[in-house]
C-alpha positions in Angstrom: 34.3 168.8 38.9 33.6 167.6 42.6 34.1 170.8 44.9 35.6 170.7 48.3 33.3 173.0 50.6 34.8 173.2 54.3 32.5 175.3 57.0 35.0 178.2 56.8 34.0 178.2 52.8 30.0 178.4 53.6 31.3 181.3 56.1 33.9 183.2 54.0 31.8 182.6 50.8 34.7 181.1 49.2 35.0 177.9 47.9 38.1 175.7 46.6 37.9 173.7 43.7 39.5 170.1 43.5 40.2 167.5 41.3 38.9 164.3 43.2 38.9 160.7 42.1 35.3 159.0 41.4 36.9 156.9 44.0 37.5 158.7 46.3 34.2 160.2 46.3 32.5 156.6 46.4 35.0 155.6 49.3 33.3 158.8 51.5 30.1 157.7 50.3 30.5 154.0 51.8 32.2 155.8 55.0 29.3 157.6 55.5 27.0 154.6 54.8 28.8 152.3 56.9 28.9 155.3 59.7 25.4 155.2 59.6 24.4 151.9 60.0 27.2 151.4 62.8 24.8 154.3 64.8 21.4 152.8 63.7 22.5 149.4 65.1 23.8 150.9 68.7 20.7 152.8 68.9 21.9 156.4 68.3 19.4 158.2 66.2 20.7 160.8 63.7 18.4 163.7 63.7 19.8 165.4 60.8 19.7 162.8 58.9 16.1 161.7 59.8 15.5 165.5 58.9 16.9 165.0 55.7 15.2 161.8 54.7 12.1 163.7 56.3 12.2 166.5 53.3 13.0 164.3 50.9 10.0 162.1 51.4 7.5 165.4 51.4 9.5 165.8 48.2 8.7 162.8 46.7 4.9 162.9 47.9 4.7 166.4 46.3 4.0 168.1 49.6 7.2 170.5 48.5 7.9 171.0 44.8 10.9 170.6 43.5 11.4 173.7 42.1 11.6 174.9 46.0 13.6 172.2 47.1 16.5 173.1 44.4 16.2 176.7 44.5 19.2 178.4 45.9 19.3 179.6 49.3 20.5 183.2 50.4 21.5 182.3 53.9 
């Protein structure tokens, strides 16, 4: 089950779970996609996401194992 995590969750340590739609979850997907590309074409650079693809490319080349990359973290 899909679980709705707000900042106030990651704070509180609570989270709220949700039944959501495969749908729905594909529609934020494309949102996000689309949001993306609209920046990359104006010329605003995402950082985080540049971070993100950043990690998961030392992943993928081994530089970090995986078993760090999925472990839990405590902050």
């Amino acid at each position: 089950m899909p679980v709705r995590i707000t900042q106030q969750d990651v704070m509180n340590g609570d989270a709220e779970y949700r039944a959501i739609s495969r749908q729905f979850v594909l529609f934020g997907v494309e949102r996000r996609k689309a949001w993306r590309m609209l920046q990359s074409k104006t010329g605003i650079a995402n950082r985080e996401y540049a971070a993100q693809r950043a990690i998961l490319a030392d992943v993928d080349a081994g530089k970090i194992s995986k078993e760090l990359f999925t472990r839990e973290s405590n902050c």
